[in-house]
VMD Tcl script that draws the C-alpha trace (Angstrom):
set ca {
  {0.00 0.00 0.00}
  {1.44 3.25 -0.80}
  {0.46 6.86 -0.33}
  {-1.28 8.64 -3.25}
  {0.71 11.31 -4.60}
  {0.83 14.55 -2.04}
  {-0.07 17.19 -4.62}
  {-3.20 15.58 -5.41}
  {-4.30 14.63 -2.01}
  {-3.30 18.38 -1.02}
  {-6.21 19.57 -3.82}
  {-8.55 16.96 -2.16}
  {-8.10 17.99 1.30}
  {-8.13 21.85 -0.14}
  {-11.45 21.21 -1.35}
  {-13.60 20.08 1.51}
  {-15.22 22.49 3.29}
  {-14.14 21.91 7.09}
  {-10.41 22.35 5.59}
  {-8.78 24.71 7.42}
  {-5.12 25.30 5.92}
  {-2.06 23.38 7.00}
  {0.03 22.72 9.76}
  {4.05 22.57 10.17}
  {4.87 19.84 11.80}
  {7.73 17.82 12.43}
  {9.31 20.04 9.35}
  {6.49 19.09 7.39}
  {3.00 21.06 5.83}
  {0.17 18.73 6.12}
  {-3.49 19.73 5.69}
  {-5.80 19.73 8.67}
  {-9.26 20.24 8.78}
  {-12.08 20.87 11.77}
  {-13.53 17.80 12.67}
  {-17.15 17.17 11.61}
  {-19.40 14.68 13.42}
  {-22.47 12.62 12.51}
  {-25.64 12.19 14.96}
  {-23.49 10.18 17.49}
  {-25.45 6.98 18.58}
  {-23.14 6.83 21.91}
  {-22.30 2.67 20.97}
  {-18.64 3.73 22.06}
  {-18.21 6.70 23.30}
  {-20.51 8.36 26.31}
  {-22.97 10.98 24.71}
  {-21.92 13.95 26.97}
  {-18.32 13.53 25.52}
  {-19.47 13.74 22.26}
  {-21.79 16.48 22.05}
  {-18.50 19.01 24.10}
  {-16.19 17.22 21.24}
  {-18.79 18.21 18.62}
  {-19.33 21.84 20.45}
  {-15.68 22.13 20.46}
  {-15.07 21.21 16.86}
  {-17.16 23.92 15.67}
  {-14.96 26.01 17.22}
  {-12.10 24.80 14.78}
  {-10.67 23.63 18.46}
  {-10.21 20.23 17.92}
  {-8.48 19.47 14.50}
  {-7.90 16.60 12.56}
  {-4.82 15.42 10.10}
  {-6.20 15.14 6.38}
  {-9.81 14.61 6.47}
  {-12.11 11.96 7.94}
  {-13.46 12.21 4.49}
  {-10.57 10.14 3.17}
  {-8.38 7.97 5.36}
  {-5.29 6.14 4.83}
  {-4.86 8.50 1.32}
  {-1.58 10.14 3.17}
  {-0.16 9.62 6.53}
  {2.14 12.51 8.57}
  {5.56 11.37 8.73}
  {5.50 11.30 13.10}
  {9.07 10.42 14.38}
  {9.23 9.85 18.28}
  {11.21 13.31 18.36}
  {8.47 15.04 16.22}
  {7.79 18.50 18.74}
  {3.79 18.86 18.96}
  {3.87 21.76 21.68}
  {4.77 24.17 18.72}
  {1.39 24.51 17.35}
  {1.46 27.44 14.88}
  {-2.44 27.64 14.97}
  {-3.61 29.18 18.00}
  {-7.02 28.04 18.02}
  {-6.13 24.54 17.55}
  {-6.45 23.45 21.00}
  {-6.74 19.46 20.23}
  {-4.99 17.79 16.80}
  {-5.66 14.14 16.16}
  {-3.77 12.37 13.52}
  {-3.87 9.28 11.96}
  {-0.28 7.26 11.67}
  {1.13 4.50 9.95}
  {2.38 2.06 13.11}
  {2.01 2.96 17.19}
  {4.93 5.56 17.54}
  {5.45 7.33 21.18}
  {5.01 11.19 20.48}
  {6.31 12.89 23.90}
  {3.12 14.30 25.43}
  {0.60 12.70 23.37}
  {-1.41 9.78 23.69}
  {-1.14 7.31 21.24}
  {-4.34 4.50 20.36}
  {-4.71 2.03 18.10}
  {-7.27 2.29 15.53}
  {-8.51 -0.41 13.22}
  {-6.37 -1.73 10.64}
  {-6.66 -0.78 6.67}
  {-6.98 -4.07 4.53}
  {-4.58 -4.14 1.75}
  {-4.55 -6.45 -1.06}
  {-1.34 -6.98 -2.74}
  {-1.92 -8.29 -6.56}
  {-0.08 -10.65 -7.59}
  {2.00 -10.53 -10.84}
  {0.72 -13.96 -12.23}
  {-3.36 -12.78 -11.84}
  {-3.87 -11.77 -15.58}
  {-7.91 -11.07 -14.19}
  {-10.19 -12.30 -11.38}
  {-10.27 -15.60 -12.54}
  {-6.57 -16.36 -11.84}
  {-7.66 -14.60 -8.14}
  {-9.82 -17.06 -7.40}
  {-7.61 -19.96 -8.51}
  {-5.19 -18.75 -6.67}
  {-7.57 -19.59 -3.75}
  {-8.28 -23.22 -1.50}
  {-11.21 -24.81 -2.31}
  {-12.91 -23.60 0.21}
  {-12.70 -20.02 -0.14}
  {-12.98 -20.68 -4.02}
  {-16.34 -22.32 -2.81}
  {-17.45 -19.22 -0.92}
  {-16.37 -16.80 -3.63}
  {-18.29 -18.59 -6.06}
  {-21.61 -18.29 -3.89}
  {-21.09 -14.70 -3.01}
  {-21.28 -13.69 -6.61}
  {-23.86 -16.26 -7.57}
  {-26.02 -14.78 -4.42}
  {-25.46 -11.57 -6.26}
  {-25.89 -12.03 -9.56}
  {-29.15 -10.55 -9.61}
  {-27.43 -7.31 -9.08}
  {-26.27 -5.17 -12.56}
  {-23.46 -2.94 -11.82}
  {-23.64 0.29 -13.87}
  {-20.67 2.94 -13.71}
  {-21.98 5.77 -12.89}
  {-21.18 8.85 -14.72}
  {-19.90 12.23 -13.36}
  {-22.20 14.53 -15.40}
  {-25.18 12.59 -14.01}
  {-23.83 13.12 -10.33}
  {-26.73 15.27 -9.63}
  {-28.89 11.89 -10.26}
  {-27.39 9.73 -7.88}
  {-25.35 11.67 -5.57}
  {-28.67 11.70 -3.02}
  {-29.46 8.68 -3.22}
  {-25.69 6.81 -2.36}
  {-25.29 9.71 0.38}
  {-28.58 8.36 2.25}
  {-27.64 4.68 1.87}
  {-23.93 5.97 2.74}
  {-25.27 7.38 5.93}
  {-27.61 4.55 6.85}
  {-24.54 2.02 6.49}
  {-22.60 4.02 8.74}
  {-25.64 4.92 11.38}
  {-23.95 2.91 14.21}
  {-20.49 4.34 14.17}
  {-19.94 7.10 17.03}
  {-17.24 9.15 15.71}
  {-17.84 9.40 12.24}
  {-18.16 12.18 9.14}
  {-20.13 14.99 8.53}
  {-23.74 14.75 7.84}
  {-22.85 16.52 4.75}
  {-22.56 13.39 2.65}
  {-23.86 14.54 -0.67}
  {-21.80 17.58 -0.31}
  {-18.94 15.49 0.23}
  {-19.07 12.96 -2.99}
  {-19.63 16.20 -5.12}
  {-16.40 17.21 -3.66}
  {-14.65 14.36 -4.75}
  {-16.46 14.00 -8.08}
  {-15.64 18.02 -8.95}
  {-11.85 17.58 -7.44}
  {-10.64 14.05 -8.57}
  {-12.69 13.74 -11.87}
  {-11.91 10.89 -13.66}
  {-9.58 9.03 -11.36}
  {-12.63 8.61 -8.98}
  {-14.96 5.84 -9.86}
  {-18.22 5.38 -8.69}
  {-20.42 2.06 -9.56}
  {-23.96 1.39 -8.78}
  {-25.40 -1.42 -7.87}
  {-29.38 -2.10 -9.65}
  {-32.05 -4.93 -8.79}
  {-35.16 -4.24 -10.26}
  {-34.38 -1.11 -11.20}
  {-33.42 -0.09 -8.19}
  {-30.12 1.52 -6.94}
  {-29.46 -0.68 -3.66}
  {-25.57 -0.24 -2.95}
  {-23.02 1.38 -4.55}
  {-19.26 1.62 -4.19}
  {-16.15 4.03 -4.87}
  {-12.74 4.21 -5.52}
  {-9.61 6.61 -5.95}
  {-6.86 5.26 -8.75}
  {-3.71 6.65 -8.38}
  {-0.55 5.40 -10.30}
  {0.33 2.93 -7.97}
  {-2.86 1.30 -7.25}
  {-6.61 1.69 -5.83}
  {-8.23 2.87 -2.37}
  {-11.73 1.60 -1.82}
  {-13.33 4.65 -0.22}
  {-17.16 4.48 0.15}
  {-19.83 1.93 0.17}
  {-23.40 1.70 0.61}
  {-26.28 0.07 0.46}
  {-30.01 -0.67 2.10}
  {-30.73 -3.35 4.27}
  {-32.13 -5.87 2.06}
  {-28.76 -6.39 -0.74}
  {-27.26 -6.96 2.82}
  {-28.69 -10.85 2.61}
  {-27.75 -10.15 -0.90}
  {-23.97 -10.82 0.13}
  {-23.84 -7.33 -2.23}
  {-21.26 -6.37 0.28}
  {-18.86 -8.76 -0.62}
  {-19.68 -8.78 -3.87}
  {-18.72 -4.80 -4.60}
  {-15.48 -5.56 -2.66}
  {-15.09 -8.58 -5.19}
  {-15.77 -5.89 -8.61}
  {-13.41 -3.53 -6.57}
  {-10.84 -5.91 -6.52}
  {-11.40 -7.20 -10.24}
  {-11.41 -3.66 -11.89}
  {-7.69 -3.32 -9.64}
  {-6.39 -6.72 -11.53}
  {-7.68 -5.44 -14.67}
  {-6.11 -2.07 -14.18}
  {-2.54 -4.16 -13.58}
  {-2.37 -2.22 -9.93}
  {-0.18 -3.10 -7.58}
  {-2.27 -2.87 -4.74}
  {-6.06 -2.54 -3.69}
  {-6.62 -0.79 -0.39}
  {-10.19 -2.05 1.08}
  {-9.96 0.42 4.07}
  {-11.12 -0.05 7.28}
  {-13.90 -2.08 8.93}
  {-15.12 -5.48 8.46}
  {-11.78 -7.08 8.90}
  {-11.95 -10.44 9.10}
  {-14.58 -10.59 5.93}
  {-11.80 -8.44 3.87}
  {-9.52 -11.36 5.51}
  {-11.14 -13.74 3.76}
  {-10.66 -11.80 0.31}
  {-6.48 -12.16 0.74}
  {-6.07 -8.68 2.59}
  {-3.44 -8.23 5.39}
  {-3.81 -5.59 7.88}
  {-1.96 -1.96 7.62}
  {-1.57 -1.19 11.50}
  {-1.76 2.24 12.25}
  {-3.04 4.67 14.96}
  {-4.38 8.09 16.20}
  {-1.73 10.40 18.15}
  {-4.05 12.62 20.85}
  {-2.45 15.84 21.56}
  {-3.82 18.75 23.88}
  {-1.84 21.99 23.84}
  {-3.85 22.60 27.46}
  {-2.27 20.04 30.39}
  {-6.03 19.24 31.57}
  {-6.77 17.88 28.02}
  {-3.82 16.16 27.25}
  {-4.77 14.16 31.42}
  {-7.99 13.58 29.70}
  {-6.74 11.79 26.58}
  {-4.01 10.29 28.16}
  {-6.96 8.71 30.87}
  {-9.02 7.89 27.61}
  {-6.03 5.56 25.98}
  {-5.03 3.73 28.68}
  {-8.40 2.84 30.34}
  {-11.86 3.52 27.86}
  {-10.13 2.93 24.49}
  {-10.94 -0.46 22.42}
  {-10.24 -2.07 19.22}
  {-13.04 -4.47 18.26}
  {-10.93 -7.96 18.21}
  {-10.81 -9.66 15.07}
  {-9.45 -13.22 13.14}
  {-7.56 -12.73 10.21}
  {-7.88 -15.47 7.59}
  {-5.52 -16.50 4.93}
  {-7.68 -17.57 1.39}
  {-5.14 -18.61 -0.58}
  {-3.07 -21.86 -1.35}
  {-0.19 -23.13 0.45}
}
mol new
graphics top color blue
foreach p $ca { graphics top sphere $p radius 0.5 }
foreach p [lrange $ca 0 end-1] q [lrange $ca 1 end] { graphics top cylinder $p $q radius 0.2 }
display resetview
């Protein structure tokens, strides 16, 4: 997995609307942006510490490296002698940032977050065929009934100058998939995919999954030269039995071997299923940092005694 290339990713970030410049750091200029959170059910995280995080990211107090918009694009380079206390924005009274492995930042508090699923492609898969040779029988087996469970679903790219079209309809499925996550994006979904249709044009893709007529799931993706970050999905509650989930990871990961990528990124969540596809895990983590000494008590109190990583199995699909 490898980072898509900074200019670009600087234009993305640029282009959201919660991004608010960038921040020197550890010698480098990375793009932050105010954090923007979704109803909060309180699964994870009390309520009452939500609603002061939300009050205090309207503030453009607590501020977040890149954009929760698009993880695992670009990653800060943190060393463990990276100085945080020089914050050059004085409003910025809390930074989170996301980080490739668990590195010790001196005054921060570091927590693990869930791993991205990468999928390395193999030279010898010539299409998705070869992919699912390359598997045991049994997860050939499963494979095979995922996409025969499916079948009934036509995918259709769908097409930028239509974005108007569709763009409502995958935010609300979009925001009903992720209904039960605490900490999550902006309500501004629709908003959001027009930003990324208008900024990344044609090296965003955007397929749409149709049963009867009906759009129920769809999926995106970033190319970049190296290879391809699976960014959204949604879909409503009925493909779910479907196994549609699977199957847009599967069309994800065929349109990657077809493009002769090196890699396809399936991002975060669902980690043993994406297991089960070939992906390894991508550890990485968020770095807490509070210019104020109560604060940084706080997070420091959060990491060590409230903070959890849903456990997972990883499984291994292929031969040998």
């Amino acid at each position: 997995m490898k980072p898509l290339d900074f200019q670009t990713f600087q234009n993305l970030q640029a282009a959201f609307a919660n991004y608010d410049g960038n921040i020197q750091m550890g010698g480098q200029s990375f793009p932050f942006s105010n954090i923007e959170l979704s109803k909060p059910t309180g699964k994870y995280v009390a309520r009452a510490v939500l609603k002061l995080a939300t009050l205090l990211s309207a503030k453009g107090y607590v501020q977040y490296a890149g954009n929760a918009f698009s993880p695992g694009l670009q990653f800060p380079d943190m060393q463990p002698n990276t100085d945080l206390s020089d914050i050059n924005k004085a409003s910025c009274g809390v930074m989170i940032i996301n980080v490739l492995g668990t590195p010790k930042i001196l005054g921060a508090a570091t927590v693990k977050a869930e791993p991205f699923m990468n999928l390395t492609i193999q030279p010898e898969w010539q299409n998705f065929d070869d992919y699912v040779q390359a598997m045991s029988s049994k997860y050939r087996v499963r494979t095979k009934k995922v996409l025969s469970n499916s079948q009934e679903f036509q995918a259709v790219e769908l097409k930028h100058n239509e974005a108007n079209d569709w763009i409502p309809q995958c935010a609300q499925m979009l925001g009903h998939t992720l209904k039960d996550k605490s900490l999550a994006i902006s309500p501004k979904l629709s908003m959001m995919l027009h930003t990324f249709v208008r900024t990344m044009k044609d090296k965003f893709k955007v397929w749409g999954y149709y049963k009867n007529e009906q759009l129920c799931g769809f999926i995106s993706a970033i190319e970049s030269e190296q290879g391809l970050y699976a960014m959204h999905l949604g879909l409503i509650d009925a493909a779910a039995d479907d196994h549609l989930y699977q199957r847009m990871m599967y069309d994800v990961i065929a349109f990657g071997i077809e493009q002769k990528d090196e890699f396809v990124c399936l991002g975060r969540t669902a980690t043993e299923i994406k297991s089960t596809m070939g992906a390894t895990p991508i550890e990485n983590s968020y770095i807490l940092y509070a210019r104020g000494r109560f604060l940084r008590v706080l997070l420091h109190l959060y990491a060590q005694r409230f903070h959890r990583v849903k456990p997972y199995q990883l499984r291994n699909p292929f031969k040998g």
